[in-house]
C-alpha positions as CSV (number, residue, x, y, z in Angstrom):
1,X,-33.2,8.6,-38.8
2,X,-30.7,5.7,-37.3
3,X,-31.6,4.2,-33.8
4,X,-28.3,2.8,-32.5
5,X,-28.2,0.9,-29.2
6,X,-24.7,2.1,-27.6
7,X,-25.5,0.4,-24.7
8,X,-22.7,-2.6,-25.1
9,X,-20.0,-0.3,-26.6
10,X,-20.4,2.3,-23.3
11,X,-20.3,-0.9,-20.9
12,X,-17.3,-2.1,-23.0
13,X,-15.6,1.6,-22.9
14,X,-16.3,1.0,-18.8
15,X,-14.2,-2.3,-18.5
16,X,-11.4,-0.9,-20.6
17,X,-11.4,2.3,-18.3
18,X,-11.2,0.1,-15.2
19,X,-8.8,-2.4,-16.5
20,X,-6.5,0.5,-17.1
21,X,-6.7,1.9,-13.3
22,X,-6.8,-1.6,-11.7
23,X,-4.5,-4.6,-10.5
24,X,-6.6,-7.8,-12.0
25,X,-5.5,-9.5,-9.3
26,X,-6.4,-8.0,-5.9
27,X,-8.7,-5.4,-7.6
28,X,-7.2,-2.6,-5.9
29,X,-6.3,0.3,-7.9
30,X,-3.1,0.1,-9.7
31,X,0.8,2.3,-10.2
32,X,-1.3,4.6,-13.1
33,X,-4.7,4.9,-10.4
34,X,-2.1,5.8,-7.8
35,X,0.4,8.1,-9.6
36,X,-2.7,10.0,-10.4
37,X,-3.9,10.0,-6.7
38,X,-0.6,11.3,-5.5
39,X,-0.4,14.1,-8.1
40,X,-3.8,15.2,-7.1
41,X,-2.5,15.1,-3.0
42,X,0.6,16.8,-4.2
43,X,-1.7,19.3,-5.6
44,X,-4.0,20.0,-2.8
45,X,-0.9,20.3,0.0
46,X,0.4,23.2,-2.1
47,X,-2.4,24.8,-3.4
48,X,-4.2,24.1,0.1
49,X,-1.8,23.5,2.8
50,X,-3.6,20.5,3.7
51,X,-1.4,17.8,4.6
52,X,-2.0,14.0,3.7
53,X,0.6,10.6,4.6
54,X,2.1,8.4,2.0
55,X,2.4,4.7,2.7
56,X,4.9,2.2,1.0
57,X,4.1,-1.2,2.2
58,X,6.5,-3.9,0.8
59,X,5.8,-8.2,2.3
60,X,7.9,-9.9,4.1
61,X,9.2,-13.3,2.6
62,X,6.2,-13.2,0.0
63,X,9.3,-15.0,-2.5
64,X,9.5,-18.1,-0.5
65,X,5.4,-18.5,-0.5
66,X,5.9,-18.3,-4.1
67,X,9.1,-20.5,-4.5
68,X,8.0,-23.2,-2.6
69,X,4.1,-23.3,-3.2
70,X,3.8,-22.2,-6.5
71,X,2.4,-19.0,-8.2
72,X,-1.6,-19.5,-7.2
73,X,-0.4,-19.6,-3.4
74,X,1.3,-16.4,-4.2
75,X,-2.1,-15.1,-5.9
76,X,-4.3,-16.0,-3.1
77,X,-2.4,-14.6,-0.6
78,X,-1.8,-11.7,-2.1
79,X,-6.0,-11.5,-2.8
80,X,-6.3,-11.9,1.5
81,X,-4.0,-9.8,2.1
82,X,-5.2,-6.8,0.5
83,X,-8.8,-7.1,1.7
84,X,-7.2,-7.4,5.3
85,X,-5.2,-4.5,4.9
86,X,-8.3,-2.7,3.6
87,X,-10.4,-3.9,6.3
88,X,-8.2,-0.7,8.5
89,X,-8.4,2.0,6.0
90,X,-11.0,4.7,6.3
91,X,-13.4,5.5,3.5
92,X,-11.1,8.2,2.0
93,X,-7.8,5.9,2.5
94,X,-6.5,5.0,-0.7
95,X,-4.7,1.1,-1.2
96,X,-2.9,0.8,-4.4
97,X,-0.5,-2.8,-5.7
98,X,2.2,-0.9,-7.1
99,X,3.6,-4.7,-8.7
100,X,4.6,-7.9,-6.8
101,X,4.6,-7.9,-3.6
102,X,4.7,-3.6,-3.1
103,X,1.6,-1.9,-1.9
104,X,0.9,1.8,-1.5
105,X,-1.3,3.8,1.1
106,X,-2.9,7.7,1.1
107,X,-4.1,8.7,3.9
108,X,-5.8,12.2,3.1
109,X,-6.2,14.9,5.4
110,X,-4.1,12.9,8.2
111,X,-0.9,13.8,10.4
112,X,1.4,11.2,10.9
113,X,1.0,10.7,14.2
114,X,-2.8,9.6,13.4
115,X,-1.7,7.2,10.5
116,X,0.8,5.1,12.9
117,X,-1.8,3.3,15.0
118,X,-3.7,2.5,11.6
119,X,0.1,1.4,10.3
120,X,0.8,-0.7,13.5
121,X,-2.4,-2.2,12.6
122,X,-2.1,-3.3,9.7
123,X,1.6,-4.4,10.6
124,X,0.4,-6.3,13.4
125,X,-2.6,-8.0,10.9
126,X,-0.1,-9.3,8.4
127,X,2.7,-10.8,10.6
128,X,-0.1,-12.7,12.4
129,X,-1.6,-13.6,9.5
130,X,-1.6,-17.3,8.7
131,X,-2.1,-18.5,5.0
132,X,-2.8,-22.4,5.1
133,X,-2.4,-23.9,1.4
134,X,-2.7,-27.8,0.4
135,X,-2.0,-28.5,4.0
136,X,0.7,-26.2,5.0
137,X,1.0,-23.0,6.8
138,X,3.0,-20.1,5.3
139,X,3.3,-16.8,7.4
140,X,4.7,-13.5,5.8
141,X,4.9,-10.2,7.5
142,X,5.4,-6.2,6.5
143,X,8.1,-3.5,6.3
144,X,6.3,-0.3,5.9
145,X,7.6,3.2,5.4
146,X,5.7,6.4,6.4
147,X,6.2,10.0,5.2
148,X,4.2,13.1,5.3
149,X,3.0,15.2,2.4
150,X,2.9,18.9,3.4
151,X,3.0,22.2,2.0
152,X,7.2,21.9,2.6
153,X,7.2,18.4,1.0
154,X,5.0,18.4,-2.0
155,X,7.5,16.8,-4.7
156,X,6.7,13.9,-5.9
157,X,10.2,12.5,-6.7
158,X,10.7,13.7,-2.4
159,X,7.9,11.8,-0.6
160,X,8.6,8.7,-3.0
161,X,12.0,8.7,-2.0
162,X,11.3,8.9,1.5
163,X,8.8,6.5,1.8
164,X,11.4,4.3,-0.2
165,X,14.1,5.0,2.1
166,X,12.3,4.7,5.5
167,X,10.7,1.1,3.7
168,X,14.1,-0.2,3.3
169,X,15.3,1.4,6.9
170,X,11.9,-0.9,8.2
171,X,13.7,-3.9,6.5
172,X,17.3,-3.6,7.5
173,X,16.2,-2.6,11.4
174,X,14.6,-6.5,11.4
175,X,11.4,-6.1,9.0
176,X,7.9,-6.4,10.3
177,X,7.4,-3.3,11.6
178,X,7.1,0.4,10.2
179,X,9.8,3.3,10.4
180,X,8.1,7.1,9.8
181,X,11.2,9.5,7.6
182,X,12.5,12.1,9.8
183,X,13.6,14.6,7.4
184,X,16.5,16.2,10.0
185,X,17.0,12.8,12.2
186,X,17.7,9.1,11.8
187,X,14.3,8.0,10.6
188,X,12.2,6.7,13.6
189,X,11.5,2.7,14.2
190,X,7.6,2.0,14.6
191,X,7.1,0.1,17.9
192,X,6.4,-3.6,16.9
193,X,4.9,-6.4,19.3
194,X,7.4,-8.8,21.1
195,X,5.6,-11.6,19.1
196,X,6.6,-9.8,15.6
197,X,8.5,-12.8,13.6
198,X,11.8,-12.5,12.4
């Protein structure tokens, strides 16, 4: 008989597995963790009819935090950042860093029209947001683009290109704010606070 202690290799086989699903950085789950997620949403709104709200949140002048105070400003802010945004989410919400400076949100089981005031929130809690490093302040903000997953709209390659599109309409209408896709209209503006900066 051979006793072998696999004790190590199974903690070992744990940190690979979570390396592989998370962002080292902010710790939030990763593009692979959240491609998975989505497929699994995608899943449930056809199968189900359940219907769940995708998220693409993308900073505000996040380059010139890097550019002018270096890559560990970058890095820490990004590390803040997340575990404010996370500090709005329900339990079942689901934060991903898709890479740089692009986030994504799932909100399962949740109209639009319920995700908004969460999405203002967390709007409103980044462009306020003031990162102090070596002395200086640095203040970013968010465009954010909102689309529904529902029974009618359960393509992946669909909701990712309308959270993409309504994303960049939240950037060309004056960034810091959010803009929910309208599938048969002009994509709708969120409603930002006066004090938003440009």
């Amino acid at each position: 008989m051979v006793i072998q202690d696999v004790s190590e290799s199974r903690k070992l086989m744990k940190r690979l597995s979570y390396s592989a699903l998370h962002d080292t950085l902010t710790r939030l789950p990763n593009r692979a963790s959240f491609e998975h997620q989505l497929k699994r949403l995608l899943y449930d709104a056809a199968e189900h009819q359940h219907r769940h709200v995708l998220v693409f949140i993308d900073l505000d002048r996040f380059k010139a935090v890097n550019d002018s105070a270096g890559h560990a400003a970058g890095d820490a802010l990004l590390r803040e950042l997340s575990d404010l945004m996370q500090h709005h989410l329900r339990s079942s919400d689901f934060l991903a860093r898709l890479g740089g400076d692009e986030f994504a949100l799932l909100m399962p089981d949740c109209q639009v029209e319920q995700a908004c005031e969460v999405i203002q929130h967390i709007v409103t809690t980044v462009n306020d947001y003031r990162f102090q490093w070596l002395g200086r302040l640095y203040q970013v903000g968010a465009s954010v683009g909102v689309t529904q997953i529902s029974p009618d709209n359960c393509q992946s390659s669909d909701v990712l290109s309308q959270a993409d599109i309504a994303c960049c309409n939240a950037k060309r209408s004056g960034r810091g704010r959010y803009v929910v896709y309208e599938q048969h209209r002009l994509p709708l503006a969120g409603i930002i606070r006066a004090s938003t900066p440009r």
